[in-house]
Every structure is written in structure tokens, then in C-alpha cells.
C-alpha positions as a Markdown table, in Angstrom:
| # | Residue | x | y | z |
|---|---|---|---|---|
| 1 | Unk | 82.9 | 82.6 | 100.1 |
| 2 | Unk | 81.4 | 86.3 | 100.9 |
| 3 | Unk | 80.7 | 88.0 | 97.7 |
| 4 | Unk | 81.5 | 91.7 | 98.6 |
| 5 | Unk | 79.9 | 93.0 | 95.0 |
| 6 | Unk | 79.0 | 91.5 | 91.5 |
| 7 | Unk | 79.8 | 92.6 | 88.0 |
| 8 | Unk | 78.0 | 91.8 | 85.1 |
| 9 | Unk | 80.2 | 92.0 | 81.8 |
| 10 | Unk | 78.6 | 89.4 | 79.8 |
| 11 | Unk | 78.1 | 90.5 | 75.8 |
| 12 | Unk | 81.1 | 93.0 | 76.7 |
| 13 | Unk | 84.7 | 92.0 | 74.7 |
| 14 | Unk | 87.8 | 92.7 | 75.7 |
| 15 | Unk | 89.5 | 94.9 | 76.9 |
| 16 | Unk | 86.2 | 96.3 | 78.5 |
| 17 | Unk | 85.9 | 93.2 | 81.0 |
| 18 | Unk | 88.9 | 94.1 | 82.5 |
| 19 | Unk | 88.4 | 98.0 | 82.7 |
| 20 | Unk | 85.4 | 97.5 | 84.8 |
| 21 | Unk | 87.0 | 95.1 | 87.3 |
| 22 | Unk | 89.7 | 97.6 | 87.8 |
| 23 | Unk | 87.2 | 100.4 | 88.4 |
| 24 | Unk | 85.4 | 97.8 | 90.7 |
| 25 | Unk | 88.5 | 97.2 | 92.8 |
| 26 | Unk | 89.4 | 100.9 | 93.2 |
| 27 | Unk | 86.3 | 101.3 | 95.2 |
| 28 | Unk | 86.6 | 98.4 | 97.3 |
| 29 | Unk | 88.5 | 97.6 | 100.6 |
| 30 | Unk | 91.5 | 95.5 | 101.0 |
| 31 | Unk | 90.2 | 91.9 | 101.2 |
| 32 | Unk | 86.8 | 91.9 | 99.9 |
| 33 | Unk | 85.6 | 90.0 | 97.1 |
| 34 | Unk | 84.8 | 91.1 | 93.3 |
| 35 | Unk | 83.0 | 88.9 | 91.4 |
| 36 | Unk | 82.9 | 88.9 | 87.6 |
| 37 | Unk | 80.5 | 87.4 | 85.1 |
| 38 | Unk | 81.7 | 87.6 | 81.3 |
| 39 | Unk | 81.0 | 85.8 | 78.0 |
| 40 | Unk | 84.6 | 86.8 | 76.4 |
| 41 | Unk | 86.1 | 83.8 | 76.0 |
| 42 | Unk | 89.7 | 85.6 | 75.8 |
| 43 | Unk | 88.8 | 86.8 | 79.3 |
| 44 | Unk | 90.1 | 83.3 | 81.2 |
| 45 | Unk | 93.6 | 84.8 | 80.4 |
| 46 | Unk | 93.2 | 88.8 | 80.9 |
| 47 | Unk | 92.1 | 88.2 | 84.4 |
| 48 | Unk | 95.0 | 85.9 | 85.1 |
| 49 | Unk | 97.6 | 88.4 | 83.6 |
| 50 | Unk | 95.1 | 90.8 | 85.3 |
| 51 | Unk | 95.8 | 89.4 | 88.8 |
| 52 | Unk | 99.8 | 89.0 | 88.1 |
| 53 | Unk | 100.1 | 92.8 | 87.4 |
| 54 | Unk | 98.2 | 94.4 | 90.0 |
| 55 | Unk | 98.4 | 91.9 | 93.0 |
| 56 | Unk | 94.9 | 91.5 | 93.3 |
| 57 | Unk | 94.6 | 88.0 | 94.6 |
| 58 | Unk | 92.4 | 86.0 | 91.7 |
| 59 | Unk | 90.9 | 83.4 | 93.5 |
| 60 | Unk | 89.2 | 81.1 | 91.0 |
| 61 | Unk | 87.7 | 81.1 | 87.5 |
| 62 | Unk | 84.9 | 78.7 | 86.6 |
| 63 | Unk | 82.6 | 78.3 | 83.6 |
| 64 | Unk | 79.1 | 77.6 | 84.0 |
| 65 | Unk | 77.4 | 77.5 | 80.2 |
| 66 | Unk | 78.7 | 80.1 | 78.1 |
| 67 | Unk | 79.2 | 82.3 | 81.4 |
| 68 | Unk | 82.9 | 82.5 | 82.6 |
| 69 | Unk | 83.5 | 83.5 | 86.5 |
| 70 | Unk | 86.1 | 85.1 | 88.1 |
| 71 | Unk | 86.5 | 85.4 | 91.5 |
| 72 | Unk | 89.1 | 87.9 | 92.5 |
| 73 | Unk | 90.5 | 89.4 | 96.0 |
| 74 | Unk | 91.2 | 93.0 | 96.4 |
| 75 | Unk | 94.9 | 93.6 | 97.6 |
């Protein structure tokens, strides 16, 4: 998959994981790819609920180490 832009979050708690991914998304184009590294460990479920409120499309999560990645498509 075509990562379009990365954001590092890690050491950041909620809710500022989430504020930055929605800033990220305003200034992206419908269909390309955010994708966010975090170490919040509540942040598995904000991007979910994320994704479910603003139709942004998330397209996986994965933990590598302490890292959790979310993949997410702009609407």
C-alpha cells in the first residue's frame, strides 16, 4: 500500500493522537493514505471510533513493539 504521508505521535496521550490525524486528513485528498505511529495504548479504540464518526476509511491497525499503527483512508 502507497503511504501518501506519516505521522509520528509516539510519547503523545490521548486525545492528542487523534487531533493530529484529523488535522492530517484535512489537508489530504480523497483516497490517499495517512499513516499513524503512536505509543497510547487507548489509541487502538479512538481510531476505530475515529473512523466510524468521520467516514474516513481505517484500513488496518497493527502493533509492532510498543508502537501501534494505524493505517487510515481519507474519505
Amino acid at each position: 500500500m502507497n503511504i501518501d504521508l506519516e505521522l509520528d505521535t509516539r510519547g503523545l496521550n490521548c486525545p492528542l493522537p487523534i487531533l493530529k490525524a484529523k488535522k492530517a486528513l484535512a489537508g489530504m485528498a480523497s483516497g490517499q493514505v495517512l499513516k499513524v505511529l503512536s505509543t497510547d495504548t487507548g489509541s487502538v479504540r479512538d481510531f476505530a471510533a475515529f473512523a466510524k464518526q468521520t467516514g474516513n476509511e481505517l484500513v488496518s491497525q497493527t502493533t509492532e513493539g510498543s508502537d501501534f499503527i494505524h493505517i487510515l483512508k481519507r474519505r
